[in-house]
N, C-alpha and C positions, 0 to 999 in steps of 0.2 A: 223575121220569124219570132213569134210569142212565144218565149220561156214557158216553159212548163216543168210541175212537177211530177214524178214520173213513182207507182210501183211495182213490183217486181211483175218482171212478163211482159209491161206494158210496153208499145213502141211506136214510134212517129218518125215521118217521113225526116231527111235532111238536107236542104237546099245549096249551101254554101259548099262551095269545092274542097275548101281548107278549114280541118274544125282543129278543135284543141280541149282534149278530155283531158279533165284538171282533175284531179283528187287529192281531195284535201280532210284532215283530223286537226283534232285540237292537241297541244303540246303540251297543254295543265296536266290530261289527264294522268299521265305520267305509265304509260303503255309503253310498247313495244315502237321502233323505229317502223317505218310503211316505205315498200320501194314499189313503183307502179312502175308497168312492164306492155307489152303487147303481142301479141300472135298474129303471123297475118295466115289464113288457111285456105286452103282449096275449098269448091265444092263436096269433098268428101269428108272434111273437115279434119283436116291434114297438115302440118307445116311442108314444105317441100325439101326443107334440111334445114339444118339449124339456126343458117343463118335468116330463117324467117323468127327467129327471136329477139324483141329490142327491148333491153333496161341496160342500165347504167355501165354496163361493163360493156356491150357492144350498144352503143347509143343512134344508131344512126344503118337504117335499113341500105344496103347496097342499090336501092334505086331510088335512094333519097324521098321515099312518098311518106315513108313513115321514120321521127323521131325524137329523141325521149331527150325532152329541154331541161332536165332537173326539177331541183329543189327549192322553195325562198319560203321563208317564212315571214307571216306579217302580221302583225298584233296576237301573238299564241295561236294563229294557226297555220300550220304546216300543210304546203301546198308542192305536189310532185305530179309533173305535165308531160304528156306524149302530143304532139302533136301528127296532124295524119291528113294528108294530102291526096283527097278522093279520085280525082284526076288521073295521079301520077302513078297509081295502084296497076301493077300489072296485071294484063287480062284472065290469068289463071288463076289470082286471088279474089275471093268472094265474099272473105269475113277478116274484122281486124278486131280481135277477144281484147278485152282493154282490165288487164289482170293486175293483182295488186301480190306482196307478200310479206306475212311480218316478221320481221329480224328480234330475238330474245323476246318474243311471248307470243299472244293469240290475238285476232282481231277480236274478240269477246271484251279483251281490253283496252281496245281504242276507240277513243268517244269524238263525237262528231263525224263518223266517218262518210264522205259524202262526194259522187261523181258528178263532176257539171260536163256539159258536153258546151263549148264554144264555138262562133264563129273566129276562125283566126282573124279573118279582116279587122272588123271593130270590134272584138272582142264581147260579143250579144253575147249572152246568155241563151242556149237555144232548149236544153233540157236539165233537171236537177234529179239527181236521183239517191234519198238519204238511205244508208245502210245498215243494216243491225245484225252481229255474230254470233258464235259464241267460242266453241275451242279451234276455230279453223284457222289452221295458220299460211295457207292462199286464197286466195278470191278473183274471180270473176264479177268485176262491175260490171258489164257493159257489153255492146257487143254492136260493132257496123259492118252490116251486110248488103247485100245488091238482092234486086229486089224490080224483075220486068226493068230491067235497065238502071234502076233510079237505086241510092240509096237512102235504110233506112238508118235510126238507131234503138236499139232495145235494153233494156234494164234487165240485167242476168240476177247481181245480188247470189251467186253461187260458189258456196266458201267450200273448201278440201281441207280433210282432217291430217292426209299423208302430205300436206306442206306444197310448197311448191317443185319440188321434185315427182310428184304426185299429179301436179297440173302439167308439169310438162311434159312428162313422158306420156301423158293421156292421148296429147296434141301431134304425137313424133318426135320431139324433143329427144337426145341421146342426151343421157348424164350417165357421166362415167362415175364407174368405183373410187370410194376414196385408196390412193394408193398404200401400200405399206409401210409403215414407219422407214424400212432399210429401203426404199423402192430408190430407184434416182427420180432426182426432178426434172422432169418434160423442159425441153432445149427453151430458152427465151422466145423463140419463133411460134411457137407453140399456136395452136389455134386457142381464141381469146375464153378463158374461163366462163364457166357461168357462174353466178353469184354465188356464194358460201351455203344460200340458205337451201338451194337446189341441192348440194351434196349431199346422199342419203345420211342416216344416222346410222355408226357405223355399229351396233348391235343395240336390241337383236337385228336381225336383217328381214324386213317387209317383203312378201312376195311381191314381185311387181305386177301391172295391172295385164298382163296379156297372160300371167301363171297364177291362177286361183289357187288357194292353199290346198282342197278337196275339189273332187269330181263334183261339180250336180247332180242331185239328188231326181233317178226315175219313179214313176208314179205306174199304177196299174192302167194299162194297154198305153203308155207311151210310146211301147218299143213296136205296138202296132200302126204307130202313126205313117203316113206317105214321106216317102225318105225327104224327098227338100222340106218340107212343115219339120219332120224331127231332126235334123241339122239345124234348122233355123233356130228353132227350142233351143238345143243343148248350146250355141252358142249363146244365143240370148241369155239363159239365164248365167252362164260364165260373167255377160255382160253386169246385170244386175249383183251379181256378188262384187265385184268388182266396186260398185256403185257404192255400195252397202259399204267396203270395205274403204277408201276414201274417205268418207263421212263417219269414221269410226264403230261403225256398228255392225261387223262380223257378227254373224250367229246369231242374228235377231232375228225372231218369230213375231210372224204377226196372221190376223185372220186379213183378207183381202176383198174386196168389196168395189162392183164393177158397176158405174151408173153412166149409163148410155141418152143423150138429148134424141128425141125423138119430133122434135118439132118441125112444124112444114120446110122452116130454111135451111134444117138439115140433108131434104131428100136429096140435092147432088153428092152429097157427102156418103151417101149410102151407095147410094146409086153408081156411082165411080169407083167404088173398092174400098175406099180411104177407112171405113167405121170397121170393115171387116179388119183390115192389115192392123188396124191401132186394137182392135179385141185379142189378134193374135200375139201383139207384143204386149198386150197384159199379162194375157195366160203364162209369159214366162217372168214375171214378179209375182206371180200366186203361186209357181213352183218352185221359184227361192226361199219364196218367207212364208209359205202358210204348208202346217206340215202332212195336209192332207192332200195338199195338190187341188183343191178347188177353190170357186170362185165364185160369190152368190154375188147377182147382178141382179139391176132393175132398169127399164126404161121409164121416159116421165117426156109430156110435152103438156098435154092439158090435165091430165092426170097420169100418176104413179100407177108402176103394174111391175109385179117381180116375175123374170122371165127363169127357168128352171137352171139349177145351180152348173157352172162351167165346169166339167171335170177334164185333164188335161186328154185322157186315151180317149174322149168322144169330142175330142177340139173341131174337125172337120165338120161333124153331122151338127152340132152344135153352134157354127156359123150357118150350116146353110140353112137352119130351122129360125135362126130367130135371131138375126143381123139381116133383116129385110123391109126395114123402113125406106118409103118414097115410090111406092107402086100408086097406081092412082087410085085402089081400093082403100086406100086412107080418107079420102073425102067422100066416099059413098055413105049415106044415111040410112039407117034401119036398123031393129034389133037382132034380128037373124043371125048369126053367126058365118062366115062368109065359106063359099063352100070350098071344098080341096084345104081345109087346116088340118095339122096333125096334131095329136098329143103333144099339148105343152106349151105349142102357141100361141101367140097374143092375139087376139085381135084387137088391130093397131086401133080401128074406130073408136074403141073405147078407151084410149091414149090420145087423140086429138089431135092439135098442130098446135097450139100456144105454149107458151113459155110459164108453167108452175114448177119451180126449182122448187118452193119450200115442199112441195106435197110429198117429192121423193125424199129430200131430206127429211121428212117426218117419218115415212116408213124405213129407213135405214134405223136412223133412232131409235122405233120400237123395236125392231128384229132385233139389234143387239142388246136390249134390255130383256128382253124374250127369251133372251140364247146368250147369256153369258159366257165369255171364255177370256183361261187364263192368260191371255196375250192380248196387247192393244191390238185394236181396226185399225186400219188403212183403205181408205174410200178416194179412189179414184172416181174422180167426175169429171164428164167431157159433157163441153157446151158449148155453142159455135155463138153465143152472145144474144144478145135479146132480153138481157135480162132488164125486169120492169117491175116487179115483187121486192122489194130493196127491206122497209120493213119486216116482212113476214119471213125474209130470209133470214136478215140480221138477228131476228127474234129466234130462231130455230137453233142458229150457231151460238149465239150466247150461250142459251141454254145447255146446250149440247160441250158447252167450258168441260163441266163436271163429270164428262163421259169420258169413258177408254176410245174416243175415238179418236183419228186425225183426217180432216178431210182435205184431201187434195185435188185443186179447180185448176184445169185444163183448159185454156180457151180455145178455140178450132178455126182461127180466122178473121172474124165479123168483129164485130165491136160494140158497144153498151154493155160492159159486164158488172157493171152497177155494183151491188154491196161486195161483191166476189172480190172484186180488183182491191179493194177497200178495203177489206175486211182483215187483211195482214198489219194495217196501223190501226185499227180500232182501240183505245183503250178498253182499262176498266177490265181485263180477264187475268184470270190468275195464269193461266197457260196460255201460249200463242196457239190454236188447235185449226190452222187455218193453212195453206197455201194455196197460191196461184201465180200460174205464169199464161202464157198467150202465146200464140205460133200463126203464122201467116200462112203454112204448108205445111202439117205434122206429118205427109206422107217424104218428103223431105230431109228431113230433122234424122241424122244418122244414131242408131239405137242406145249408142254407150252415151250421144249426149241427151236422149231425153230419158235415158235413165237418170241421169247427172240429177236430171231437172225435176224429175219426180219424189227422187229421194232425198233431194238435197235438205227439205225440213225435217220430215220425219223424225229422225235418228235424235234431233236435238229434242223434238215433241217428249220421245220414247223416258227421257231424260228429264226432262220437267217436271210430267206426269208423273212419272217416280215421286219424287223429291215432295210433287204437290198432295202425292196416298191417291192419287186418281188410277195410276196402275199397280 
């Protein structure tokens, strides 16, 4: 298999039965120590108990498929290996999370930080994936799943502000309370500790991730919504603070901004529920962080067109008006206006099937140059790949350095995501104003971790921007 370098989101297939995800920093820098760990999870993305956790202190998975070979350093740089045996992966397990954590400081200050994923045989190089932090003191590199029988692997790149006690307990992990000074100490027998850096910090005390500090915030007719949609809500957005709170960034306001691919190779995607289910798990990050409760969205395939703004108490009529791409009146020609539309609707004909990302990213741009406000954008963008504009993209985002915005690119499966994929190591910007990750099945993808995955730049954006007078 040909090495490859890999970024964040991106993922390729794995042939070899037995790999060896290596991570490695450089020891000049003069950082914090790195201990690399692993999860092995269910389909629900779950450990089954604890002893689905392997780093240094329990090194070695009870079915011997996965385990954690140490440390050796070699010319200044420091190398810490899990090895993982696809084979011998019990049938219940479906993902193995290949997590890192720093001991005395932040991965913001470890240089070189970088996951190779190997064959264990001869030791190929099969994928590289270089990484960049800032105050997070757990990480997610990586990540091997099953996938129509086969496994893949995927580049995570997803760091936690609440440490690795924070990652763990996300996953099912128990970490107990540190005891009391007078407490007695737990018999020699003791079930095997987890690493010092898991132990909370013993004040102040962090709510944990299943007790949000405050209730979520209702919006006008949410309490009219169909009871399963406002259960789903009010957990979801539990979820999203949660997220928020991780990544250090409690109590961040932002405006939210929903842009929908509307291109011909999207119509199963509509057509099967998928674009509906992923609109309604927007709607609740527009009513964590935007303090109106709404959501201005646009669709875009051959041309941009803004669809009427999301409010959360008309969520239901608001999907069934205009989350309706992939009928076959997409390809009929004429100017007419096509009959049976309501107020507000698009007609998709003048949206097309091809693939113009920069057009909609242009009218995002002006709308918030148009409509200023006191809090950074947040632009979620789904796009199922296609992407072939690579210039006119990259020219919009440049540009777009010196704005209050942060655009967050979504892949939905397919592949060619051109400047998108790219666009997070682009030099040359004052602020990184950029993410993207890729999903093979986002109807899949359990909600706390594509929160995870959504939010995971932001918070650091929110923060730069500062510092840069952009917000």
């Amino acid at each position: 298999m040909t090495a490859r370098s890999m970024s964040k989101g991106s993922n390729l297939p794995v042939a070899p039965s037995v790999v060896r995800a290596e991570l490695s920093w450089s020891e000049r820098g003069g950082g914090p120590d790195v201990d690399a760990s692993a999860l092995l999870l269910t389909e629900a993305g779950r450990v089954r108990d604890d002893g689905d956790f392997v780093f240094y202190n329990q090194p070695r998975h009870t079915s011997g498929a996965v385990t954690h070979t140490g440390k050796r350093a070699v010319g200044g740089v420091m190398t810490d290996t899990v090895e993982v045996n696809l084979g011998a992966l019990e049938a219940g397990i479906a993902r193995v999370m290949l997590c890192a954590s720093a001991d005395g400081g932040t991965f913001g200050q470890v240089t070189g930080l970088t996951l190779r994923l190997l064959d264990a045989a001869g030791q190929t190089e099969i994928a590289r994936f270089e990484m960049t932090a800032g105050t997070e003191t757990a990480f997610i590199g990586g990540e091997l799943y099953r996938r129509q029988g086969s496994w893949k692997f995927r580049a995570v790149g997803q760091g936690y502000a609440s440490g690795l006690a924070g990652l763990a307990t996300d996953f099912g992990i128990t970490v107990d309370e540190e005891p009391p000074a007078a407490a007695v100490p737990p018999p020699a027998a003791a079930v095997t500790p987890l690493p010092a850096a898991v132990q909370p910090s013993p004040a102040p005390a962090a709510p944990t991730p299943s007790a949000p500090a405050s209730g979520p915030r209702l919006f006008k007719g949410e309490e009219q919504l169909p009871v399963d949609m406002r259960k789903r809500l009010s957990l979801r957005k539990e979820q999203v603070a949660v997220s928020l709170r991780k990544h250090g960034a409690t109590g961040v306001t932002a405006r939210v901004i929903l842009v929908l691919d509307a291109s011909g190779s999207m119509s199963f995607l509509y057509s099967g529920g998928v674009v509906t289910d992923v609109v309604e798990r927007m709607a609740a990050v527009a009513a964590q962080l935007d303090d109106d409760g709404e959501m201005q969205a646009w669709t875009f395939a051959s041309n941009a067109a803004r669809l009427p703004d999301l409010r959360l108490g008309e969520l239901p009529e608001w999907l069934r008006l205009h989350v309706r791409v992939g009928e076959i009146g997409l390809f009929r020609r004429g100017k007419k206006p096509r009959r049976g539309m309501e107020p507000g609707q698009v007609d998709m004909r003048a949206v097309g099937i091809q693939n113009e990302e920069q057009k909609a990213i242009a009218e995002v741009r002006a709308y918030v140059r148009e409509n200023p406000a006191p809090v950074g954008t947040l632009v979620l963008f789904f796009s199922d790949g296609g992407v072939y504009r690579d210039a006119a993209i990259e020219k919009e985002l440049r540009e777009a350095v010196e704005e209050p915005i942060f655009w967050q690119f979504v892949g939905l499966g397919r592949s060619t995501y051109g400047v998108l994929e790219r666009f997070d190591t682009l030099p040359g910007r004052r602020v990184d104003n950029v993410g993207f990750f890729a999903v093979d099945d986002i109807s899949t993808i359990p909600d706390q971790e594509l929160y995870d995955r959504l939010l995971s730049e932001f918070p650091s954006w929110i923060t730069a921007a500062g510092r840069a007078g952009i917000l």
